[in-house]
C-alpha positions as CSV (number, residue, x, y, z in Angstrom):
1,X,12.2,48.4,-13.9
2,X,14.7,51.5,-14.5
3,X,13.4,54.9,-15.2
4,X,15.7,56.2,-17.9
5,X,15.5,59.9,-17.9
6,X,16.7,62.2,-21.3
7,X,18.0,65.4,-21.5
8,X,15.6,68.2,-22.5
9,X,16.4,71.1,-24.5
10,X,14.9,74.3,-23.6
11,X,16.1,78.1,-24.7
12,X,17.1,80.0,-21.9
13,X,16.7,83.8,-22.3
14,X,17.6,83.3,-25.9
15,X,20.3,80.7,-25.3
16,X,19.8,76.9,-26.3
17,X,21.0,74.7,-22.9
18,X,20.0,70.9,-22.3
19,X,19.1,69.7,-18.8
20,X,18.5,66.8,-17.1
21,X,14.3,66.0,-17.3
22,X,12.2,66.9,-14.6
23,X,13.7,69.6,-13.6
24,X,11.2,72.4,-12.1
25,X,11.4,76.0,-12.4
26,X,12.7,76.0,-8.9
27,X,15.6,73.7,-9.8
28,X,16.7,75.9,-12.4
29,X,16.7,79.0,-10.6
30,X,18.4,77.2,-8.1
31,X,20.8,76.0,-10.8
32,X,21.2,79.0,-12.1
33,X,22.3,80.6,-8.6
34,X,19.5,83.3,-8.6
35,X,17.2,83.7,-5.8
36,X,13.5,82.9,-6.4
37,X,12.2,85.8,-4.8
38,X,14.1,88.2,-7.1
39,X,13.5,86.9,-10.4
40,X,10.1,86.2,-13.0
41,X,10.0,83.5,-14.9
42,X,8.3,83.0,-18.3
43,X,7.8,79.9,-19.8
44,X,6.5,79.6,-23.6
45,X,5.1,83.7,-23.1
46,X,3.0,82.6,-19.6
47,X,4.6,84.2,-16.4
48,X,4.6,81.9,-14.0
49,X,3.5,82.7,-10.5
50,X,6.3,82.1,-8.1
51,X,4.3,79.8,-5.9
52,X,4.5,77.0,-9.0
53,X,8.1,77.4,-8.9
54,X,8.4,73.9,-7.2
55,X,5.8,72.3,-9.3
56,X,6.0,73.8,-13.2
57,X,8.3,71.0,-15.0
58,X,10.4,72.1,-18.1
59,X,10.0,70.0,-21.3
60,X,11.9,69.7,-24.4
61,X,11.3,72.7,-26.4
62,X,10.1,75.3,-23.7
63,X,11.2,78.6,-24.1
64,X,12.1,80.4,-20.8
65,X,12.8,84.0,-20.0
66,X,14.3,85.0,-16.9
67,X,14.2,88.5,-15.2
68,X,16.4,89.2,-12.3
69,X,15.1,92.1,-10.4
70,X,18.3,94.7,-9.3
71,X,17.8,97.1,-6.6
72,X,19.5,100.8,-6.3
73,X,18.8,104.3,-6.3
């Protein structure tokens, strides 16, 4: 039997973007070039805690905001 997988839609900081499914938090940061231990994720208004990174799945319709820590003086 073949697993057919579908492209989710999710909004990304505010921007609509379609990805393959079962892609993790972690994937899309990846994706995304940003480094994990940098950034908070919130999906659907819940931070996630970066330790779920690996294991929170996006689905169709999730709402994701991104924040990219920035260091200076």
């Amino acid at each position: 039997m073949t697993t057919i997988y579908l492209p989710v839609q999710i909004i990304i900081n505010g921007e609509p973007r379609a990805l393959d499914s079962q892609v993790t938090i972690l994937d899309l940061v990846n994706e995304l070039g940003l480094s994990q231990r940098r950034v908070a994720v919130e999906v659907n208004r819940e931070i996630i805690a970066r330790e779920h990174y690996h294991a929170h799945a996006l689905a169709d319709g999730d709402e994701v905001e991104i924040v990219q820590f920035v260091g200076g003086g």
